[in-house]
Structures are given as structure tokens and as C-alpha cells.
GUKOL-250373 format. One record per residue (C-alpha): residue in one letter; y, z, x. Coordinates in Angstrom, 3 decimals, always signed. Layout:
<domis>
+---------+----------+----------+----------+
| residuo |        v |        w |        u |
+---------+----------+----------+----------+
|       A |        Y |        Z |        X |
...
+---------+----------+----------+----------+
</domis>
This chain:
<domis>
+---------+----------+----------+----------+
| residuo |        v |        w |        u |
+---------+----------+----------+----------+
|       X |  +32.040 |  -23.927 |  +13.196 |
|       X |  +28.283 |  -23.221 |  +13.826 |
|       X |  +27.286 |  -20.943 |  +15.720 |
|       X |  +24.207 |  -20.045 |  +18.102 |
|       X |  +21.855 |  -18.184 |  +16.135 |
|       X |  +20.495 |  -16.832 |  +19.674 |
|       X |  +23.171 |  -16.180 |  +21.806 |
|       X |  +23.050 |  -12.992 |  +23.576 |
|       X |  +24.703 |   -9.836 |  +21.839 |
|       X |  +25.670 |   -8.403 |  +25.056 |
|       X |  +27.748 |  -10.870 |  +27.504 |
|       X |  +26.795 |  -10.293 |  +31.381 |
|       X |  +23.749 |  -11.422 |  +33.468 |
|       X |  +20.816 |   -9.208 |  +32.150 |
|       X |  +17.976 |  -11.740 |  +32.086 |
|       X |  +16.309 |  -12.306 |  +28.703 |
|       X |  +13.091 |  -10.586 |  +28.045 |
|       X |  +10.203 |  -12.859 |  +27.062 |
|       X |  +10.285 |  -12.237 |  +23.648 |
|       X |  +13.695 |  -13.885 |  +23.620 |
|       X |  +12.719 |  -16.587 |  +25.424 |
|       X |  +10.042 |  -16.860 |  +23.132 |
|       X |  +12.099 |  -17.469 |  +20.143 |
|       X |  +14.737 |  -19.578 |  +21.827 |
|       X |  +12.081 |  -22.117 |  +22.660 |
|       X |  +10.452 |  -21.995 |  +18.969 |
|       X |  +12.707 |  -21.656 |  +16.888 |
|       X |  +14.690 |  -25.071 |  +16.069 |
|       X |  +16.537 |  -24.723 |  +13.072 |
|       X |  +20.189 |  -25.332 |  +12.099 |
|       X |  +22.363 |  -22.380 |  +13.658 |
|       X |  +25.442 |  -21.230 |  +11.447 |
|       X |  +28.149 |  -19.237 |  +12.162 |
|       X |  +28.794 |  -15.723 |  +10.023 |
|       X |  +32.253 |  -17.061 |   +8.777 |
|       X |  +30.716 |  -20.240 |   +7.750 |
|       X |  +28.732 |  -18.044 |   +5.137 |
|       X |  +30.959 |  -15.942 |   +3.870 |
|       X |  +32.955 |  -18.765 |   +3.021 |
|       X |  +30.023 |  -20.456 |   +1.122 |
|       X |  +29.141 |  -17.334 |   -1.079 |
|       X |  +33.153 |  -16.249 |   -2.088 |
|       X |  +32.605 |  -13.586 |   +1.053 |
|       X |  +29.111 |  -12.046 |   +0.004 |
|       X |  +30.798 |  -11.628 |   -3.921 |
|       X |  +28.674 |   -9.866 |   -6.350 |
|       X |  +29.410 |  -13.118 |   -8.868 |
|       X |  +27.277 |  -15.399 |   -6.390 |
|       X |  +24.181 |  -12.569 |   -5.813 |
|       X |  +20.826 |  -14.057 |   -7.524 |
|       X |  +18.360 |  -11.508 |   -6.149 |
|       X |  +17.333 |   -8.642 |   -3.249 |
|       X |  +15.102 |   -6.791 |   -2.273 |
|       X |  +13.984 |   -4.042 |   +0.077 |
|       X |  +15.161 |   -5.726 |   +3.209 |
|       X |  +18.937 |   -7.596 |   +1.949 |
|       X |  +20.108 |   -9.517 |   -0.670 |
|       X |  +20.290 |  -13.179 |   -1.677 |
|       X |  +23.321 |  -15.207 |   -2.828 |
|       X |  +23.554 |  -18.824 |   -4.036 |
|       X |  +25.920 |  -20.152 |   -1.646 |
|       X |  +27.753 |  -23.461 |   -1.071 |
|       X |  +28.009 |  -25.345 |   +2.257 |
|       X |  +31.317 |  -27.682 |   +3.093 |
|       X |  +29.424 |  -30.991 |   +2.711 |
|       X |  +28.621 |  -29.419 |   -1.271 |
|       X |  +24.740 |  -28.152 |   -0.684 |
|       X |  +24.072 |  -25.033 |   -2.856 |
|       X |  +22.121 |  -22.809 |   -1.181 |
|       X |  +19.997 |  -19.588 |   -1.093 |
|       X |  +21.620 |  -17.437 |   +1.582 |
|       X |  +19.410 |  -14.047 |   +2.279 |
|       X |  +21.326 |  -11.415 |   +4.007 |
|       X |  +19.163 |   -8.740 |   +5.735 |
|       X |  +19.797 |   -5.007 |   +5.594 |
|       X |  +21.882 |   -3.814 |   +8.798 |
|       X |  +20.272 |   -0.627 |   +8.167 |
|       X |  +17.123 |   -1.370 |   +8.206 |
|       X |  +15.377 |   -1.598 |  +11.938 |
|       X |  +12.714 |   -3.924 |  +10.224 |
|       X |  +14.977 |   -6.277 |   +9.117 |
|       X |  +15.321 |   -8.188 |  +12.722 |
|       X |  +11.495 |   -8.121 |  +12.978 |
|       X |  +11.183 |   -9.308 |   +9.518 |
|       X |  +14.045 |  -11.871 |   +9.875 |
|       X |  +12.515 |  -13.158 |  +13.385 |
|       X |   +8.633 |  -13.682 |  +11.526 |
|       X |  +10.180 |  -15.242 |   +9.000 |
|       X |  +11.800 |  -18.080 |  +10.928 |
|       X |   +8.832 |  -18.640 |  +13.708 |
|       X |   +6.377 |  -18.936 |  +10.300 |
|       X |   +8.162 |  -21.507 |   +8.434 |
|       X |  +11.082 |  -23.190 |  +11.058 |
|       X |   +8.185 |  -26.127 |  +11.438 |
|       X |   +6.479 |  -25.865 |   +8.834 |
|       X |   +6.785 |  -28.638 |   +5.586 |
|       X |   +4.902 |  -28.692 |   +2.157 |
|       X |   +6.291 |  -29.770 |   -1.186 |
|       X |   +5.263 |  -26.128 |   -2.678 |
|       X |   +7.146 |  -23.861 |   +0.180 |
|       X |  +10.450 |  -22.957 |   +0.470 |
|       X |  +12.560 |  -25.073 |   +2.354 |
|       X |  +14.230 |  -23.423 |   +5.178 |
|       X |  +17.892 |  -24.964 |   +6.043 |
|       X |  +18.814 |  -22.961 |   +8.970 |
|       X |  +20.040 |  -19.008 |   +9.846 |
|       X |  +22.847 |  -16.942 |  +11.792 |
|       X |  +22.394 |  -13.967 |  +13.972 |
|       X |  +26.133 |  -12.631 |  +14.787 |
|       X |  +26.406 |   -9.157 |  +15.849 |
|       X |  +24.217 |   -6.639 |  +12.960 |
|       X |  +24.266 |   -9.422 |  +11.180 |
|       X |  +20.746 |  -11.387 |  +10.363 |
|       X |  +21.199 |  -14.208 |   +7.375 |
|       X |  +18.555 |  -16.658 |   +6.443 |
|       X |  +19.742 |  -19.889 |   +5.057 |
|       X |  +17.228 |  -21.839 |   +2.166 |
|       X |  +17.115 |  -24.760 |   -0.098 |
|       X |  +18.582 |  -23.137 |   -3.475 |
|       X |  +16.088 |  -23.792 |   -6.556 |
|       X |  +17.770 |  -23.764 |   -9.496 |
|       X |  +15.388 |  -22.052 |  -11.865 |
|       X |  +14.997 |  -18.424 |   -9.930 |
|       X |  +12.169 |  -16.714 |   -9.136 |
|       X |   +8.726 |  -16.967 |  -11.477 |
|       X |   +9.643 |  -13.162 |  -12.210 |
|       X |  +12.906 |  -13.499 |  -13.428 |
|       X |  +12.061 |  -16.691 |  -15.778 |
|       X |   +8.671 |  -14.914 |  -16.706 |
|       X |   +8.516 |  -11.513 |  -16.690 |
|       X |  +12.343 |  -10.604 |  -16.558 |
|       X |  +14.793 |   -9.409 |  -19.411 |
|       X |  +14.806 |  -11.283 |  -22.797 |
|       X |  +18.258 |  -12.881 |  -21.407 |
|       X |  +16.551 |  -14.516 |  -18.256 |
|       X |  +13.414 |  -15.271 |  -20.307 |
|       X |  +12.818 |  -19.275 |  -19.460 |
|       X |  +10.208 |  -20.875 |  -22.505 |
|       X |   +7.426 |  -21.838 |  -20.408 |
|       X |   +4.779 |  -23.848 |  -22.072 |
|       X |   +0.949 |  -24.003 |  -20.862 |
|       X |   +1.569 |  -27.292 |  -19.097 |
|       X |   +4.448 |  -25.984 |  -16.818 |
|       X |   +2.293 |  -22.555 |  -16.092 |
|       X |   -0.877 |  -24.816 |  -15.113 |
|       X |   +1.406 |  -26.589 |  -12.975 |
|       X |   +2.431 |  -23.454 |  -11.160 |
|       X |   -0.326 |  -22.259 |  -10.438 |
|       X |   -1.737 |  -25.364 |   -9.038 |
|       X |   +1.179 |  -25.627 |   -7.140 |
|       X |   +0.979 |  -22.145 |   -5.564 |
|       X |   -2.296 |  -22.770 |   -5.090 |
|       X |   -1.676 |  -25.659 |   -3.003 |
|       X |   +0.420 |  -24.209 |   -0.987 |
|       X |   -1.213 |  -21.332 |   -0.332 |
|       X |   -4.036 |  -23.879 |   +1.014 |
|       X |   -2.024 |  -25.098 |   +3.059 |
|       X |   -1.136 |  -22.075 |   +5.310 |
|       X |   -4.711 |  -20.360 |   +5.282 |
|       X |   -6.243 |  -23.882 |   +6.260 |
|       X |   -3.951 |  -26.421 |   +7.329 |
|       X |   -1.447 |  -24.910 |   +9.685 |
|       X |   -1.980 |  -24.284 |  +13.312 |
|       X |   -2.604 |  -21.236 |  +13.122 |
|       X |   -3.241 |  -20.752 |  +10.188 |
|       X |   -0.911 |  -18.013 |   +7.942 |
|       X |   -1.440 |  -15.275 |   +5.884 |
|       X |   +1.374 |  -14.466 |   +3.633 |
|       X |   +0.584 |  -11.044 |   +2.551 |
|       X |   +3.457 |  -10.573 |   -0.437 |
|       X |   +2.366 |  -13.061 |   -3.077 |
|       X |   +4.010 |  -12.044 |   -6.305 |
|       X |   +6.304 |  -13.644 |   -8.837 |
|       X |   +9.406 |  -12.702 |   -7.172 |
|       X |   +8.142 |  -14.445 |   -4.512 |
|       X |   +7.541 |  -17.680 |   -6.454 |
|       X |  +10.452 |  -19.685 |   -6.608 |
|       X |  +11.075 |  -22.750 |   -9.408 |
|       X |  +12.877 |  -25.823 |   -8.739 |
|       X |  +14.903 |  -27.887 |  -11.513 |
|       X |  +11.406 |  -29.216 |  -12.556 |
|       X |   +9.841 |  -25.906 |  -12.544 |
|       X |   +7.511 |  -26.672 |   -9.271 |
|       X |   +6.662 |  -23.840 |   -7.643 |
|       X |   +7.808 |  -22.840 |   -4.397 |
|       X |   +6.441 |  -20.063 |   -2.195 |
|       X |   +8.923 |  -17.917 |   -0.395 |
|       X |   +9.946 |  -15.140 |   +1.447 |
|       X |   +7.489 |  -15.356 |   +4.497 |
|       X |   +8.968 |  -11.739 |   +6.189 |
|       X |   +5.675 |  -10.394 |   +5.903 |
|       X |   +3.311 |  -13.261 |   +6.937 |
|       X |   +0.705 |  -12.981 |   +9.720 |
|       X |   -0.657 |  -15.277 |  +12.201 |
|       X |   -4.407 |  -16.196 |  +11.902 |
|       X |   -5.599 |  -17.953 |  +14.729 |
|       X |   -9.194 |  -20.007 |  +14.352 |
|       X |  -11.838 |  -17.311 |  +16.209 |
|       X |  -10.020 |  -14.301 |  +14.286 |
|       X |  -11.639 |  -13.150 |  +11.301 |
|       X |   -9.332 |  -10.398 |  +10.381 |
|       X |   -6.417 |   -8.027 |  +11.442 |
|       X |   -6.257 |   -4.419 |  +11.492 |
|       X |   -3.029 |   -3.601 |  +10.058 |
|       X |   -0.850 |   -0.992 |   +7.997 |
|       X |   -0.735 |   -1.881 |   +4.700 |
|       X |   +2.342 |   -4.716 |   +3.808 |
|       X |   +2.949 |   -5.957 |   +0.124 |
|       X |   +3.225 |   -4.596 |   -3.586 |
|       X |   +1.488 |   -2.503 |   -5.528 |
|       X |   -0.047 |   -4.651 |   -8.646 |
|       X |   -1.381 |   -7.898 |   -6.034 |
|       X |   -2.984 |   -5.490 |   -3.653 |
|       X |   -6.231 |   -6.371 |   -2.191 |
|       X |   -8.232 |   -3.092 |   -2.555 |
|       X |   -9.732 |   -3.709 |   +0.602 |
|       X |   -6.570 |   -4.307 |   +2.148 |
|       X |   -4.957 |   -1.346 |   +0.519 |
|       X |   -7.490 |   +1.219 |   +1.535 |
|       X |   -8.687 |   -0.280 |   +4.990 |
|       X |   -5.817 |   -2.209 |   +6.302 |
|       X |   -8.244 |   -5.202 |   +6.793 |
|       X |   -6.323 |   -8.559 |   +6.310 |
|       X |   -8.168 |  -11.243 |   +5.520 |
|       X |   -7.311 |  -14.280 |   +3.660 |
|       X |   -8.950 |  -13.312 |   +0.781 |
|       X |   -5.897 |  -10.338 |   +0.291 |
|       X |   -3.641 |  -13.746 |   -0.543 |
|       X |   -6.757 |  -15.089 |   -3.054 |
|       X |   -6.432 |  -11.356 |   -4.702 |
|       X |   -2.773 |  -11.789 |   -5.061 |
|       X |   -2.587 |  -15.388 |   -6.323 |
|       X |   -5.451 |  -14.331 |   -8.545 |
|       X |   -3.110 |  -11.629 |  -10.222 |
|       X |   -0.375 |  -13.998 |  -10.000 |
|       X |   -2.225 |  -16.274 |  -12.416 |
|       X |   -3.204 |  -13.473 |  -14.852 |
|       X |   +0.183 |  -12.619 |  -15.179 |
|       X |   +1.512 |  -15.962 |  -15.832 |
|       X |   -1.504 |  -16.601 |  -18.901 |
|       X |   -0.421 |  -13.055 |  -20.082 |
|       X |   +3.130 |  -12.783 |  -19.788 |
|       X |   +2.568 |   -9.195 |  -18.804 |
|       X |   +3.605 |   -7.806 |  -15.248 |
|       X |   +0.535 |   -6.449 |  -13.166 |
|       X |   +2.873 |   -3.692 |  -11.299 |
|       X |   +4.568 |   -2.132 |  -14.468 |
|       X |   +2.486 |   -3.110 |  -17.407 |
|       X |   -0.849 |   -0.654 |  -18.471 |
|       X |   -3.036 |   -1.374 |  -21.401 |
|       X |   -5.074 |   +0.890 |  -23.777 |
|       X |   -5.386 |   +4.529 |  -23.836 |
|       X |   -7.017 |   +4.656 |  -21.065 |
|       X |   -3.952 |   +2.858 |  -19.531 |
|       X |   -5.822 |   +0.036 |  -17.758 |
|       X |   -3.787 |   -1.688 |  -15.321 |
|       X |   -3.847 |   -5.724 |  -15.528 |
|       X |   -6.892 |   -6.873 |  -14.522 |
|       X |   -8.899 |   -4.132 |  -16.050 |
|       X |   -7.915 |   -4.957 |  -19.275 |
|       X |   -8.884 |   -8.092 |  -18.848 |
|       X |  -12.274 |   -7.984 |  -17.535 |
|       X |  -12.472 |   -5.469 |  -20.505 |
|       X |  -11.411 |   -7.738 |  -23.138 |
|       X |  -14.226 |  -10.401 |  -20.956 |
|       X |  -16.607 |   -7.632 |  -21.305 |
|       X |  -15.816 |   -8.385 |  -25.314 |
|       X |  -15.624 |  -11.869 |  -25.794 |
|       X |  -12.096 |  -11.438 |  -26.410 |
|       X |  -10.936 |  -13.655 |  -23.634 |
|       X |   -8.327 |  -15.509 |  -24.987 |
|       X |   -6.493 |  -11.886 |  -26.708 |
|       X |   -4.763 |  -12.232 |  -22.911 |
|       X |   -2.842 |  -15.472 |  -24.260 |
|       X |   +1.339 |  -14.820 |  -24.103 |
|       X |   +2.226 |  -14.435 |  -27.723 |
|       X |   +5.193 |  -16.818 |  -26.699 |
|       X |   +2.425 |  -19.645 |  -25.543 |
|       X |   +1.865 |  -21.369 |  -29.157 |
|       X |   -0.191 |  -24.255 |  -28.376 |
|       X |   -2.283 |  -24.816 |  -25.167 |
|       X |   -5.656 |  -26.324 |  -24.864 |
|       X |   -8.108 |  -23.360 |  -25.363 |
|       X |  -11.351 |  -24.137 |  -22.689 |
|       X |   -8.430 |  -24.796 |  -20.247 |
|       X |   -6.871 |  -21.518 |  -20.594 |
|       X |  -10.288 |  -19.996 |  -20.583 |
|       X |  -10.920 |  -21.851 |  -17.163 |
|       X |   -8.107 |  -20.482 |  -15.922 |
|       X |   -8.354 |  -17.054 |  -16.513 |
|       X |  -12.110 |  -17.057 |  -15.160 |
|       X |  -10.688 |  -18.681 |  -12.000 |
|       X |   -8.220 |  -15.436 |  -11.496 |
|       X |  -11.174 |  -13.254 |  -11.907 |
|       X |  -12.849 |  -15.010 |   -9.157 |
|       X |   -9.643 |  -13.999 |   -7.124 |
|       X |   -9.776 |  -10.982 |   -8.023 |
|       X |  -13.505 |   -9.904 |   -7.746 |
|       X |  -14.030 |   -6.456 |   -5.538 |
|       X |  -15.601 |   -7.641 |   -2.894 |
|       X |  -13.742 |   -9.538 |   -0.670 |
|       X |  -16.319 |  -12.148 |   +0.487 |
|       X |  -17.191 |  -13.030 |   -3.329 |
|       X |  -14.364 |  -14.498 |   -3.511 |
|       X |  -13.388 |  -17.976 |   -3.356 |
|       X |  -11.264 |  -19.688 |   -0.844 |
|       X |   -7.667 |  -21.325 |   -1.952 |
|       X |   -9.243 |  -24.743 |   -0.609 |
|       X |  -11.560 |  -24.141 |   -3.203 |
|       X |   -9.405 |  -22.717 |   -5.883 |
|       X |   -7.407 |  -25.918 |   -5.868 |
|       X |  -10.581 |  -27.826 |   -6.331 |
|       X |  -11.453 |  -25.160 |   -9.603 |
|       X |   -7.573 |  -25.489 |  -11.357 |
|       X |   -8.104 |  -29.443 |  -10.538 |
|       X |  -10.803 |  -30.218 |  -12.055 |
|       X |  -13.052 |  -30.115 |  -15.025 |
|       X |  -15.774 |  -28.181 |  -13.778 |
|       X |  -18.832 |  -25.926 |  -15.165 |
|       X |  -17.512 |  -22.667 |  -13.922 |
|       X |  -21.002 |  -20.270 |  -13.123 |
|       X |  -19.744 |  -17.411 |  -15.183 |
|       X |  -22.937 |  -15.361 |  -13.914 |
|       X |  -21.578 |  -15.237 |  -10.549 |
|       X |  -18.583 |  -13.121 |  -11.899 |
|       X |  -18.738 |   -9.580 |  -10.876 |
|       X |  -16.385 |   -6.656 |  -11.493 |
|       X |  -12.625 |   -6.849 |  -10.017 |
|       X |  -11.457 |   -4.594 |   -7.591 |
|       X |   -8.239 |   -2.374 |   -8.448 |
|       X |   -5.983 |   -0.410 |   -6.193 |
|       X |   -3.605 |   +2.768 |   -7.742 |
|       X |   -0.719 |   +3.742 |   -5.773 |
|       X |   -0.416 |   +7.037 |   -6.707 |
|       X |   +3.075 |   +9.010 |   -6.741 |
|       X |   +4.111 |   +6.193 |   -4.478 |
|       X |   +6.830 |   +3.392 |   -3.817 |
|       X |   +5.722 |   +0.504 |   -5.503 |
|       X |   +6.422 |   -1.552 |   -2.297 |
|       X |   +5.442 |   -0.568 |   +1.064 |
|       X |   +6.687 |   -1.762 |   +4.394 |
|       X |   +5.100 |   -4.169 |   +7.250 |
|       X |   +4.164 |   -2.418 |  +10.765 |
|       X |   +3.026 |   -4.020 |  +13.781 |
|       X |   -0.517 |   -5.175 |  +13.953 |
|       X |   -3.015 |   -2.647 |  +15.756 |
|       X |   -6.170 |   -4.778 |  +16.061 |
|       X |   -7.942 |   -8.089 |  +15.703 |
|       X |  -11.407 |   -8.700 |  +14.886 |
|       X |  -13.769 |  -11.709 |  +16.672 |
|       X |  -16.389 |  -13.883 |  +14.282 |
|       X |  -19.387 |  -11.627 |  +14.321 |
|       X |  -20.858 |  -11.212 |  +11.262 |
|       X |  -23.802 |  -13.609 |   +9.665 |
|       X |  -23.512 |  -16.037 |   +7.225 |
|       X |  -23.203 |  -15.646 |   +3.882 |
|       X |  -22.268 |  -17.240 |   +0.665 |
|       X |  -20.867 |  -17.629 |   -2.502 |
|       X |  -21.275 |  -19.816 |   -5.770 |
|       X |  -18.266 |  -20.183 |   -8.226 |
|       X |  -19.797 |  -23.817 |  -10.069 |
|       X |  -22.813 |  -23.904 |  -12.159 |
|       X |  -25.288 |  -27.109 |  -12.237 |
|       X |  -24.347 |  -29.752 |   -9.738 |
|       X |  -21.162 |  -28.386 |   -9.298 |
|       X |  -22.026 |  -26.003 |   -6.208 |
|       X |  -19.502 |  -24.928 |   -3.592 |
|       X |  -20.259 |  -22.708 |   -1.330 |
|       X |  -18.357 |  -20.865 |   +1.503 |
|       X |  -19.619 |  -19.901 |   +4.670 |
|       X |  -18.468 |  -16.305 |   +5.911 |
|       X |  -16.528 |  -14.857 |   +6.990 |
|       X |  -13.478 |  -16.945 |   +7.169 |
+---------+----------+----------+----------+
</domis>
């Protein structure tokens, strides 16, 4: 039987606060019950988990009517688990794009908070990619360009296309998710912020992990939308490199990813990046696409380029202006978690500063963006 994700925990008349009134009137997804679950995933077995995290676990699951599913089970210890739980289903309850995760509906029983999602058969990017040798998935050039124009596009789609528009804050492989065809999904959407149009950015305590942070993010707390262009931009260097930004260090100087990189740029030696296990790809394509995740990743925040226009770069054949280029910025977490939790917003910023702008094409290929965004 399914349940009312919302119904009060406490019987009596105690009026509902707004907030729960709030989420009652939002929120419209498919309500199941707690037994309903445990019957789908052999009662929360070990057998059916397929990944967790910091705030629950996730098991494939299978409904009555057959669906397998991807059922995410929240920490009952953890007092940001209903927060993170409750974002997570007012970001993406309406919200529909071929590369997002697909959510199917949710229970709140009790401690319990359970999120219910289309299952994708081929994991997460990090276990196919970056996982053990018995996870490892052989993905060729053409399936990693695919990804990340598909993250890409979807990340597009939330900074400029939904009302308002959403910052997801916790790009990473882990957080990529691969369907039977290997098209990227983007998931897990706990840590997302609102953006509405006249805000430029939010004041906030650091959310995300160490390896995709946004330096200015990490050491100011400023969110912008450019922290997501930072992440995807690592996200991409990972997936040419087959190396993992958060554990991996290069040299004796122990360079983390995109040091090396810009190093190896620094040396013409580009294309040393490639995964050994990527035997034939198309060279100035590769070399496109590594320049594009340098873009992401430049230091300063406003140098870099929008997704709208990142889609437009991985797209196309254009003359990328390699003298517009400059330095990438890099975070170190030192003697710390390598994830760090989400805490309530403290500020937002109004449009205030001038214009300014950016060039990422050479010739007649000229975009520019017009700050801040």
C-alpha cells in the first residue's frame, strides 16, 4: 500500500508550520509506503546495496509491477539528512531532462527518509571509471565525449533553463550516473541551491568534495555558477585521464590533477594526459577537449565560460583562442575530510558589479559573456 510521504509524524491538531505547507503543496511525486520498500530491496539486504555515501545508502530495488529501481535510504542519524532529503525532492520533483536523474517517487515514515529513482544499469561514472580493476567498464573516446556532452547539457539546463535556475554544487563522478547506453545522468541533487534571476551569488558554508572545488568557493563561500563549470571542468579531466582528481597526485612535487596538467600544457605534452586504456581516439578532438576543461577550471571565476557555452565548445568544431587560457585555480584540503557538509545559506548578493567579458574562440568564432551571471 502507498503511503503519504507527508503525513504528520505526530497525530493531534497542532497546525502545520509553513514550511510544511510549503512542501505539501510542491512536492507531487509518487508517495510509497516503508514496507513497500523493504519488500523491493530483500528488506534493505546487503546483496541489493550499489552505493552510499555520507548521508544513506542506495539499493537497486524492485517494485511489484517489475521496475528496478535506485532506492536511497538517508541516515537516521544524521539531522541533515531531512534537510538534504527535502532539497532534493523540491529541486528535481518537476523537473525533466534526458541527462538528469529521473526521480520515481519517496517515503517519509517515522525516522525514516527514502528517495525512490529510475535505476541505470551501468553505475556511477566513478565506479565504471575510476573504480577497482573488477568494476572497470572499457570506455572508448566516443562514449567519454558523449558524457561529457551529456553532463554538459544538463548542467545547462539547471543554471539557465529552469525557473529558478539551480546550482548543483557536488558535481563529481559518483554523482554521474550511466544508463544501459552509457548516457550520462546527473544525480544526487541534496546539495543543490536555488538561483533566482537578480541573484548573482550566495554566501554560503562550503558544500561538495575536495578534488571539484571551486577555489573561490572553497575559501570564500561565494557560490556562483561558475563553482559547477570548475567541477564539470575536473570532471572532464578525469574522464580523458582516467586518473581521480581527489586521490590521485603527480610528480615529485605531488601536483594534484589539474596542475599536472597545465604543467604538461606548459610543455607541449598535452596529449601525455591520454588514459593508457584509450587506444585510438581522434587526437585534435581530445586536445579540444582537454583545453575546454582548462577553461573550466581557470582561477578566476569570471574567466570562465558558461555551461551554455561549454555545450556550444564540446559541439562543435571550433578555433579554440588558446591565448585566452590562464592559470587554473587549485584548492588543498589540508588534514581534512575529503567531503564536507551543506549548511544553511547566510547571504545573497544583488547584480552590482559592471560588465565584463570573456573570449574562449579565436577568429570569427567569438563568444562572449556578460558578467556577472
Amino acid at each position: 500500500m502507498i503511503g503519504n510521504c507527508f503525513r504528520a509524524l505526530k497525530r493531534g491538531k497542532r497546525r502545520k508550520n509553513k514550511a510544511e505547507q510549503s512542501h505539501e503543496q510542491v512536492i507531487s511525486t509518487k508517495k510509497f509506503s516503508y514496507n513497500s520498500l523493504r519488500s523491493a530491496t530483500g528488506d534493505f539486504h546487503p546483496s541489493s546495496k550499489i552505493g552510499g555515501g555520507g548521508y544513506g545508502v542506495v539499493y537497486k530495488g524492485v517494485l511489484r509491477d517489475g521496475t528496478e529501481v535506485a532506492i536511497k535510504s538517508l541516515s537516521v542519524e544524521s539531522k541533515q539528512g531531512t534537510k538534504e532529503f527535502m532539497t532534493e525532492i523540491d529541486m528535481i520533483s518537476n523537473v525533466r531532462h534526458p541527462n538528469l536523474v529521473q526521480l520515481v517517487g519517496c517515503c517519509v515514515e517515522g525516522n525514516h527518509r527514502i528517495l525512490v529513482y529510475e535505476f541505470l544499469k551501468n553505475n556511477s561514472l566513478a565506479s565504471s571509471l575510476l573504480g577497482s580493476k573488477s568494476k572497470y567498464v572499457d570506455l572508448d573516446w566516443p562514449k567519454r565525449a558523449a558524457i561529457c556532452r551529456g553532463t554538459a547539457s544538463g548542467l545547462a539546463f539547471l543554471h539557465e533553463e529552469t525557473q529558478p535556475n539551480i546550482v548543483h554544487r557536488d558535481i563529481k563522478a559518483s554523482n554521474i550516473l550511466l544508463d544501459e547506453n552509457f548516457s550520462p545522468k546527473i544525480g544526487d541533487f541534496g546539495l543543490a541551491k536555488l538561483f533566482p534571476d537578480n541573484v548573482t551569488h550566495v554566501s554560503t558554508r562550503v558544500a561538495g568534495t575536495v578534488g571539484y572545488l571551486a577555489p573561490e568557493y572553497a575559501l570564500l563561500g561565494q557560490l556562483t555558477k561558475k563553482a559547477d563549470v570548475y567541477s564539470f571542468g575536473v570532471l572532464m579531466l578525469e574522464l580523458i585521464s582516467g586518473k581521480s582528481s581527489s586521490k590521485a597526485a603527480f610528480g615529485d612535487n605531488l601536483l594534484v590533477l589539474v596542475e599536472w596538467i597545465w604543467k604538461l600544457k606548459e610543455e607541449n605534452r598535452l596529449l601525455d594526459i591520454v588514459d593508457p586504456e584509450l587506444t585510438s581516439y581522434h587526437k585534435n578532438e581530445v586536445l579540444r577537449f582537454i583545453k575546454v576543461a582548462l577553461f573550466c577550471t581557470q582561477k578566476v571565476s569570471h574567466h570562465r565560460p558558461t555551461m551554455k557555452q561549454v555545450v556550444e565548445m564540446l559541439s562543435k568544431r571550433v578555433h579554440l583562442n588558446d591565448k585566452a587560457l590562464t592559470e587554473p585555480g587549485v584548492f588543498r584540503w589540508h588534514s581534512k575530510a575529503t567531503s564536507v557538509s551543506s549548511l544553511d545559506e547566510t547571504s545573497t548578493s544583488q547584480a552590482k558589479n559592471p560588465y565584463g567579458t570573456s573570449n574562449y574562440f579565436s577568429g570569427s568564432d567569438i563568444v562572449t559573456e556578460m558578467l556577472p551571471r
